[in-house]
Steps between C-alpha positions, in 0.01 A plus 500: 500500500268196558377296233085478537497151330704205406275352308430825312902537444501153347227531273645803380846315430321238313351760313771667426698239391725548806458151593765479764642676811850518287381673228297769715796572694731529258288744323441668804827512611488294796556103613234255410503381900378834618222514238408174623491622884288808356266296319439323823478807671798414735672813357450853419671716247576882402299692333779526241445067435138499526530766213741289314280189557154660432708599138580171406198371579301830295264553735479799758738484837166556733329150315807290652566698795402684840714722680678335772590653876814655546591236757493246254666652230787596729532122616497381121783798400717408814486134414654562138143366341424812301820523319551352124 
């Protein structure tokens, strides 16, 4: 999945108190680098992250994040990015 906004996803770390990419990704179970590439939409992730990410961040999956083609995703999985 695509995230719609980085400056959305950081205001909603601030507001959260998740103030840095290291303590989103280890709550979402994945590195801090990769939620920085997301944030900057260089990267997309699984459904199964943006889930885990949306949860951390209490708000729902579809306010952080738009579906993403299957052409990406598969590019993002085969390139190891997806995995925690």
């Amino acid at each position: 999945m695509k995230i719609k906004s980085g400056d959305t996803f950081s205001a909603l770390m601030r507001s959260q108190e998740v103030v840095s990419n290291a303590n989103l990704a280890r709550a979402a179970g994945c590195s801090s680098s990769f939620i920085s590439q997301l944030r900057r939409g260089k990267k997309t992730c699984t459904p199964a992250l943006a889930h885990r990410i949306a949860e951390v961040l209490e708000v729902p999956t579809g306010t952080l994040f738009v579906p993403s083609s299957s052409s990406e995703a598969k590019r993002d999985v085969e390139s190891g990015a997806t995995k925690s």
